[in-house]
N, C-alpha and C positions, 0 to 999 in steps of 0.2 A: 066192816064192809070187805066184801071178796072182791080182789083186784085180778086184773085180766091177767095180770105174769102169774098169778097162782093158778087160775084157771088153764091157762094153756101147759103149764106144768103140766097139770094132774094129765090132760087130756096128750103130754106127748109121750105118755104111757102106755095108752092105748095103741096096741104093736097089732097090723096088720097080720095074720098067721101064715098068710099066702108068699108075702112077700118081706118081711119082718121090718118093716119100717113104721114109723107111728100116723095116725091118722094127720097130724098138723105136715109133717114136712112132706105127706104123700100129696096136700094140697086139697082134703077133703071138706075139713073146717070152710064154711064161708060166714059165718058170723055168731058171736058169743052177746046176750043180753042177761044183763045180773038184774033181778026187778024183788029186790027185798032177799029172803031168800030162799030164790027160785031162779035157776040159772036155765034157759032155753038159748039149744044148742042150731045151727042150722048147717045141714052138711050134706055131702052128695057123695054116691059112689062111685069107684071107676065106670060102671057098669052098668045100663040101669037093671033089674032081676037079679043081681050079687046076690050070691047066696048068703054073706056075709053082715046084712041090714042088720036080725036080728041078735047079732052077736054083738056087733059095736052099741046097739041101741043101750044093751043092757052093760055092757062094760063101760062106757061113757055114762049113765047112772050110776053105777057102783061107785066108780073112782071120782066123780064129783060130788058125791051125796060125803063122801066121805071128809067133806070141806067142813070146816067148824063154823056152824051158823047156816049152813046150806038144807033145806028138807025137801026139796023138791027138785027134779030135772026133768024137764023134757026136750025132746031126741025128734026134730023133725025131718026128714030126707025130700028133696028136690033137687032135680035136675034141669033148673033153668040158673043159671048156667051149666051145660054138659061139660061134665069134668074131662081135662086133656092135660097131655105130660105137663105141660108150661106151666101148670099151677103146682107143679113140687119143687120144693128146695133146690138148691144147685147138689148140695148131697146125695140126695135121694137119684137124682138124676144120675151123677155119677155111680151109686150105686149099683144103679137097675142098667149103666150100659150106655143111657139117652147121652148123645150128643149134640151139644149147645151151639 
């Protein structure tokens, strides 16, 4: 069974290109379900229209499918909750500037 520390691995790989940070400390992640194996992602953008959906959709598959015993992902995008700085790491934050 894929445990959630592998999964979020894989997925703090996924490097934003705009801004080079990974999707988990940028705070886009809101929820990981493993159901056999088939792992559904649930995630929001800075933005809503980011040009960016179709790119994470398919890099987030790639690098999860690549999980041993994983054959399936899906990549769903909502914006209820609307993403805001508060939900990235304190890194990320320092990174980009945000002051806490």
């Amino acid at each position: 069974m894929i445990g959630q520390e592998q999964i979020i691995d894989k997925l703090k790989q996924c490097i934003d290109p705009e801004l080079g940070i990974n999707i988990v400390d940028l705070g886009l992640i809101y929820s990981i379900n493993v159901e056999g194996s088939r792992i559904n992602v649930l995630m929001t953008m800075t933005t809503p229209g980011c040009p960016m959906e179709s790119y994470f959709v398919k890099d987030i598959s790639i690098k999860l499918k690549s999980l041993k015993g994983i054959s399936d992902v899906t990549v769903e995008m909502t914006f209820d909750p609307v993403w805001n700085p508060s939900k990235m790491s304190p890194e990320s934050k320092d990174l980009l500037g945000f002051v806490n």
